[in-house]
C-alpha positions, -999 to +999 in steps of 0.1 A: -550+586+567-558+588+532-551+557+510-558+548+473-555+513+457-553+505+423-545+474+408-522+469+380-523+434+376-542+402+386-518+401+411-498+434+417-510+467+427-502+503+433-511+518+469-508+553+474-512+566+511-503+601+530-484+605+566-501+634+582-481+663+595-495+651+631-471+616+624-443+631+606-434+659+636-439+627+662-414+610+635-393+641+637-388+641+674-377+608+674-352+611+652-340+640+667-338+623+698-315+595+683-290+622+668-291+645+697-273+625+715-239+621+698-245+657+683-216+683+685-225+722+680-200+749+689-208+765+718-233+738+736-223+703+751-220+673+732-259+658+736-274+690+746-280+712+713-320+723+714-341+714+680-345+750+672-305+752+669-303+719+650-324+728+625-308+765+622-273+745+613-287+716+596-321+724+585-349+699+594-344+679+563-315+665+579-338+642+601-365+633+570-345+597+564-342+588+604-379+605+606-395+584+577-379+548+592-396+555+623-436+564+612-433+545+573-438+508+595-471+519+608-486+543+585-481+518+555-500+489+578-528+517+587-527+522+547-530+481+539-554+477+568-577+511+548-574+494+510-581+461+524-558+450+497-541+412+505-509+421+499-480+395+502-441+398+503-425+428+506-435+461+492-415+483+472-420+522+485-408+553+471-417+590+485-440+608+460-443+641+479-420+650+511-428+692+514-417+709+545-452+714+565-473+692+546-484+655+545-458+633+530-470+606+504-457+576+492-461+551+472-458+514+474-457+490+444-468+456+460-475+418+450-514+406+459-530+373+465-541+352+431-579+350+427-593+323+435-622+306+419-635+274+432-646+245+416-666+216+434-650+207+469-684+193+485-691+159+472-658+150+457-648+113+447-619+095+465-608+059+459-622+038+486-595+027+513-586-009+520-586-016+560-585-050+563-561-071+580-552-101+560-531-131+577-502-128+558-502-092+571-503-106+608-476-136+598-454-107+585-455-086+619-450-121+633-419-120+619-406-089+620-405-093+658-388-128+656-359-112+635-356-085+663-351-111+688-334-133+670-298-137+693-265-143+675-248-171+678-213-174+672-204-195+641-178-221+631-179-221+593-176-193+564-198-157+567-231-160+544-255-129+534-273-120+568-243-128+591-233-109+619-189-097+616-172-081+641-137-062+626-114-040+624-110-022+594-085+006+580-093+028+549-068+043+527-069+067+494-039+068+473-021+052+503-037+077+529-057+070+555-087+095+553-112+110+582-139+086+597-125+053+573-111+033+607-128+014+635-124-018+654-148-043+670-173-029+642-205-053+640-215-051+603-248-075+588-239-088+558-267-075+534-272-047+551-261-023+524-250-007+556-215+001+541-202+012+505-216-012+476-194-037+474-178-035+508-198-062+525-197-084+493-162-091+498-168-104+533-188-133+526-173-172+524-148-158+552-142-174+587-129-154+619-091-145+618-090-140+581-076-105+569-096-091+535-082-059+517-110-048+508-112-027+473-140-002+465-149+030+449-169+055+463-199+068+447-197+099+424-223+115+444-208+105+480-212+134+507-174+136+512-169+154+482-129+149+484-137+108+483-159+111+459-156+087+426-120+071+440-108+038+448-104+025+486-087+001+501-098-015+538-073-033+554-100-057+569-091-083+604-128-105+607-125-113+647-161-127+651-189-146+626-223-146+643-253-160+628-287-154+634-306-180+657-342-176+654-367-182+686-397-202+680-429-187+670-450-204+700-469-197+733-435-190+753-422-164+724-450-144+727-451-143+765-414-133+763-423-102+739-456-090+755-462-098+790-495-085+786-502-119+761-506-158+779-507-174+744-498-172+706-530-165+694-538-137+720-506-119+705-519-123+669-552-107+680-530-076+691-510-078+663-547-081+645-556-051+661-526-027+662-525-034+626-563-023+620-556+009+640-521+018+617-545+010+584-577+028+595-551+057+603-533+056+564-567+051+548-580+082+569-545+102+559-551+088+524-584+100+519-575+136+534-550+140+515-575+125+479-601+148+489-581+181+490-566+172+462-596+170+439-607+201+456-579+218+450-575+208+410-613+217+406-605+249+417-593+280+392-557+298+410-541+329+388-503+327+383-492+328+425-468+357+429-431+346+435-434+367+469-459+338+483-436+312+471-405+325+488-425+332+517-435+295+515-397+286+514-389+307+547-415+290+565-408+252+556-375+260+563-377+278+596-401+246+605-378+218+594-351+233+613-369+243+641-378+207+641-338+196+641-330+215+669-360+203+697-340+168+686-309+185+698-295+190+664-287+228+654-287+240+617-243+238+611-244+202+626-271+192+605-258+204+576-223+191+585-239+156+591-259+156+556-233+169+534-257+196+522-259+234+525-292+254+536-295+267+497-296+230+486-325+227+514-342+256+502-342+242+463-358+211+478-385+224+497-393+250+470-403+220+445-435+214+460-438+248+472-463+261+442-485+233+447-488+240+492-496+276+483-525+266+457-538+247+485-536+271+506-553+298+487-585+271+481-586+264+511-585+299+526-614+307+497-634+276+510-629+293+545-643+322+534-670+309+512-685+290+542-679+322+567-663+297+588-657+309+623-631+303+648-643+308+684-621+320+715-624+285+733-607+274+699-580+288+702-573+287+741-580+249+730-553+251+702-530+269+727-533+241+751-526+212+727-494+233+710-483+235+744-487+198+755-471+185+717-440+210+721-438+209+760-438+245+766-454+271+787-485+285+776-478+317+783-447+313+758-469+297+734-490+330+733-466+352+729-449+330+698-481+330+680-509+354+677-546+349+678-547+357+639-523+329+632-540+304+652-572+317+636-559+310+602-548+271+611-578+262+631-599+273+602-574+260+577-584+224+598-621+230+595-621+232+557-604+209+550-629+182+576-655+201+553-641+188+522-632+155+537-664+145+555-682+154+525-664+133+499-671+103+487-657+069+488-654+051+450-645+017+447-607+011+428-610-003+400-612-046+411-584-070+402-597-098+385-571-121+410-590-146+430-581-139+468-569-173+482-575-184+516-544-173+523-554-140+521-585-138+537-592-117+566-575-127+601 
């Protein structure tokens, strides 16, 4: 193999390679072997004409397109692999030279990875995290649970915001009823914001057995696009006003929420605890995420080629519906259920797309400016967790991904604990509010 690189740009380049005439008469055969079969020649059955005849009628050049698809693949990743070049995206190849009984060559015009200079990533400030646990943070947890057990209670007098109604209810548009705007025994909150703006307004000062037509407009940007911006009327029956009746906040509530709890102030302890956990979690997330930031804007990234974006793209994509359908959910139903099409997905995803492929690209430089390694009990390791997280064999796991991929997260992971357990925690700038005693710590 005999490959030359030149670049032509910061990030594009020119690779010019040779298939020997070894590959091209393997590349030959094959494609003689995919024609031969449907092949009629007068005088010889249909499938068994011999090359030597076939190339008497048709000459051999009649097998260079099928030849070339079969032995371009490998000899342009032989040529990649030679150059060492870090090409990205697809390349763009066009035959230079394809004489009978010589080496073909070809060239491919191709898209590289940006330099990459970097700037400090050891050392870098973040803003220090705040972990404690106040008591108003407790007393809110404290009643969060009481409004989740709170039992509804049914209610005499008029509906008020926070109200429990059970109805029917019977949407029309112009006079037509329209798909998915009927329902009966329907329990609707009042405040929710559950329903169209405006719907659950007119339901309050009502009592059960009164009927409401209901009049609203749907929102311009609705995901119905055919209900979009017009007026609705719900025939409305109220059957049912419930109100909220709150337990107790005492010894016998929290044994009734946590059997694991004999008293009030053992349940704020866990509360107290689970708390701490969630915000030493957030802060450590938080100062992950501060650290490769600085990391990354200290660092110098030429223009990224749009072949990394859109390779970017792919991948969320693939992901975030892969992701859908382990919840049961395949792409047409998603899509049916959001109102949105894949290209409107795609547009999303590629906002932040330049900034995760800067990141990237540091971090892959930090990879390779620290000659981080990635041992073979890594990644049996790594195989093992993806298989446990995804519930799946790890034999399938192995063949979905290969040892390079896995080599490229793992170390991807190890940067960026470099950066983080380097950096530096910085006070925020202090308020110059006196905490009261309210919010001291728990």
């Amino acid at each position: 193999m005999s490959a030359k690189w030149e670049k032509t740009g910061k990030t594009t380049g020119e690779l010019t390679f040779e298939i020997s005439t070894e590959e091209i008469s393997k590349g030959l055969d094959i494609a003689f072997k995919r024609v031969k079969k449907n092949l009629r020649v007068p005088g010889f059955r249909k499938g068994h004409v011999s090359r030597v005849v076939f190339d008497q009628f048709y000459g051999e050049e009649a097998l260079y397109e099928d030849a070339v698809n079969a032995v371009l693949p490998v000899a342009y990743a032989n040529a990649i692999a030679e150059s060492k070049a870090e090409v990205v995206g697809q390349p763009k190849i066009m035959p230079v030279s394809m004489e009978k009984g010589k080496a073909w060559t070809f060239k491919a015009i191709v898209s590289t990875k940006p330099e990459v200079k970097l700037g400090d990533y050891k050392g870098v400030e973040v803003p220090k995290q705040n972990k404690r646990v106040l008591v108003k943070d407790v007393d809110a947890e404290l009643k969060k649970r009481q409004e989740q057990n709170a039992e509804l209670v049914l209610k005499d007098g008029k509906s008020a915001e926070g109200d429990t109604v059970t109805i029917d209810y019977e949407g029309t548009v112009d006079g037509t009823k329209f798909e998915g705007g009927s329902a009966k025994n329907y329990s609707l909150e009042l405040g929710s914001k559950t329903f169209i703006p405006g719907f659950e307004d007119q339901l309050l000062n009502h009592t059960a057995g009164d009927e409401v037509d209901v009049v609203v407009t749907f929102p311009e940007d609705y995901s119905a696009k055919d209900l979009a911006g017009k007026e609705a009327h719900f025939a409305t029956k109220i059957h049912e006003v419930k109100s909220k009746h709150l337990p107790k906040i005492d010894d016998e509530f929290a044994k009734d929420i946590d059997d694991s709890v004999e008293s009030l102030d053992e349940l704020k302890e866990k509360i107290k605890a689970d708390l701490k956990k969630q915000k030493e979690e957030a802060a450590e997330d938080a100062i992950q995420e501060a650290a490769v930031k600085e990391a990354v804007n200290n660092a110098s990234v030429d223009e990224i080629p749009e072949a990394m974006i859109n390779e970017d793209v792919d991948n969320q994509l693939k992901q975030y519906l892969g992701g859908m359908q382990r919840q049961g959910i395949d792409p047409k139903t998603y899509f049916k259920l959001t109102g949105t099409t894949e290209e409107q997905l795609r547009q999303q995803l590629a906002t932040d797309a330049p900034e995760r492929v800067k990141t990237n690209l540091v971090l892959e430089a930090i990879v390779s400016a620290e000659n981080i390694e990635v041992t073979a009990e890594e990644i049996n390791q790594e195989i093992k967790n993806l298989a446990t997280d995804y519930n799946m064999d790890e034999k399938v796991v192995r063949r979905t991904l290969s040892d390079d991929m896995l080599k490229h997260d793992i170390s991807i992971r190890k940067a960026i604990n470099l950066v983080v357990d380097n950096a530096k925690e910085v006070a925020k700038k202090s308020s110059t509010k006196t905490a009261t005693s309210e919010d001291s710590d728990k």
